[in-house]
N, C-alpha and C positions, 0 to 999 in steps of 0.2 A: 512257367511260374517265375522263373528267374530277370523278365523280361517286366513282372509287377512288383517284386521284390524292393523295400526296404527306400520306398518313396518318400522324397521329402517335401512334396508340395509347392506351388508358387505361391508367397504369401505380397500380399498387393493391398492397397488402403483401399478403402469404400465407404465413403462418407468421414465419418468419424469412430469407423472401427479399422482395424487392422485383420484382413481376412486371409484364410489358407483355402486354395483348389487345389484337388485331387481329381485323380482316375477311380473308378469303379467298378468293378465287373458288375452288370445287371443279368438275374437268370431269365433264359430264355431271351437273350438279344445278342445277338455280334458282338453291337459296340460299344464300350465301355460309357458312363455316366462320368460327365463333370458336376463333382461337387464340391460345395464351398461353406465355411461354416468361420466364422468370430473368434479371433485370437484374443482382443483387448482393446481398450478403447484407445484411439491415437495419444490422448492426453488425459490431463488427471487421474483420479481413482480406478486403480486396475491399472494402468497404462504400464506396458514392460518393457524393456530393452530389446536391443535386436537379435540377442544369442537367446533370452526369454523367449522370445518371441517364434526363433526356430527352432527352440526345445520343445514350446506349447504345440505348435505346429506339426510336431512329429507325433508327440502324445494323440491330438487330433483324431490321426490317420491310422492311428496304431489303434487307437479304440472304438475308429468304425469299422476294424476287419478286413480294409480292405487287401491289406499285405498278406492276410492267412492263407494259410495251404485250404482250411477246409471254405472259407470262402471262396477260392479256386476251386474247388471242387464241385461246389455246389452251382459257381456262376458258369463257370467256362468248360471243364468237362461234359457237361450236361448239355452243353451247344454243340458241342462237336464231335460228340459222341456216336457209335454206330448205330444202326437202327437195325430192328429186328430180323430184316430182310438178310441184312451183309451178316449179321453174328451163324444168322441159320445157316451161311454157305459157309462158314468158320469152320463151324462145327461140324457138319458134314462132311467134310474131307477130314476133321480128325479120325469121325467115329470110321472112316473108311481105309485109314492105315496106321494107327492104333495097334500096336504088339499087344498091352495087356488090355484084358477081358475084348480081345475081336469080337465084332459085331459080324451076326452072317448075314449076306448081303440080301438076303430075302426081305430081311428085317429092316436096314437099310432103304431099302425103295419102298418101304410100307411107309415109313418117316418120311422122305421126299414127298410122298403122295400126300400125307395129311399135309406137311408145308404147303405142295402146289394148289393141294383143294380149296381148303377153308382159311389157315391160317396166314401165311404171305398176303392173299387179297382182304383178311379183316386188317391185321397187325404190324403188316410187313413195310411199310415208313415208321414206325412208330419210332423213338427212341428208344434204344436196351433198356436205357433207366429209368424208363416210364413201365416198362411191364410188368405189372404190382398184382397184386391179389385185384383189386378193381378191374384192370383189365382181362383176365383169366374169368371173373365173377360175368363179365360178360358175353365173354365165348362161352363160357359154358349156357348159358341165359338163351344164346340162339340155337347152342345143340340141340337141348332140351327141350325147346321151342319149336325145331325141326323131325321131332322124333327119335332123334340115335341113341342108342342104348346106353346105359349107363358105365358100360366095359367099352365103347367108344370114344365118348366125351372124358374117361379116366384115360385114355391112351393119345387121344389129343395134347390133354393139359398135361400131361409126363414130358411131351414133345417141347413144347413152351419153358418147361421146367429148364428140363437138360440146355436148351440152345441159352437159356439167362445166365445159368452157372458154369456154361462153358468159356466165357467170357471171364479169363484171367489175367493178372498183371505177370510182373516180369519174377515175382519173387511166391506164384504160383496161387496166389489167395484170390475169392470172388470179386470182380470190382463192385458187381450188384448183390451181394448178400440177401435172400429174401427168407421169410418165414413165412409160409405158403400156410395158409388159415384155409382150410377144407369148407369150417361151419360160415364163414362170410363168403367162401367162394359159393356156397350152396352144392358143392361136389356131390353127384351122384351116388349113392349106394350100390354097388354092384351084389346082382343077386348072383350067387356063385351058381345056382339051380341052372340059371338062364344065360348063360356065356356066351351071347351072338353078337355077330359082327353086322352093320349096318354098312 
């Protein structure tokens, strides 16, 4: 962030306006966007000084967002971010030396297994910050589509759940916060009668 921070543009003549370029972060691309936009006309009506003109110039820049943090966030975090595949192996070796609430390792290689089966080869490039109630809505679409029981497809999407919100910053908060909508995902009903594993 510090490296987009608190830009002041090159401001250059163009025609008969006085223009300011910038950097941009664009989501979903590497590398940034030059943009350029109308300080004032060179002369007459409008026309401003040169410390105006690098004050306008700043306003500019500051009111297309490109110096904000959650502009960063949204442009360049979201580029470089991990992908489902690498959060899954994260999290896996937490839940695997983990003092509070240990996981017993039976449980452990059942997780692995749904990773190796179905999830890794649907989801597993995806970006972390892309795996939303739409993506889950889909997994669940080919479970269900395949037969597996609705105490599967619920123990599936648990797995997806955990590896999204294992994924934390340094001062311990989710970086991808989700509220997981059951009725858009179309989640199964489990019949507690019928408790089998597929």
């Amino acid at each position: 962030m510090s490296r987009r921070s608190g830009q002041n543009g090159h401001i250059e003549r163009s025609g008969k306006w006085w223009v300011v370029r910038w950097w941009m972060d664009v989501p979903g691309q590497e590398k940034r966007a030059h943009k350029r936009a109308r300080i004032c006309p060179v002369s007459g009506p409008g026309a401003l000084s040169v410390s105006a003109r690098e004050r306008r110039a700043k306003e500019i820049i500051a009111e297309s967002g490109a110096d904000t943090e959650k502009h960063f966030d949204e442009a360049v975090k979201q580029n470089c971010g991990v992908t489902f595949r690498e959060q899954a192996a994260i999290w896996l070796e937490q839940v695997k030396t983990r003092k509070r609430k240990p996981v017993a390792d039976s449980t452990v290689e059942g997780w692995e297994a749904y990773l190796r089966r179905r999830l890794i080869p649907q989801i597993g490039d995806l970006p972390l910050s892309a795996v939303n109630n739409s993506t889950l809505k889909n997994i669940v679409a080919k479970m269900s589509g395949q037969g597996l029981s609705p105490a599967t497809i619920t123990n599936y999407a648990a797995v997806v759940k955990m590896v999204v919100a294992s994924a934390v910053d340094k001062e311990g908060e989710e970086i991808y916060p989700r509220k997981w909508n059951h009725e858009f995902i179309d989640m199964p009903v489990i019949d507690r009668t019928k408790l089998t594993e597929h």
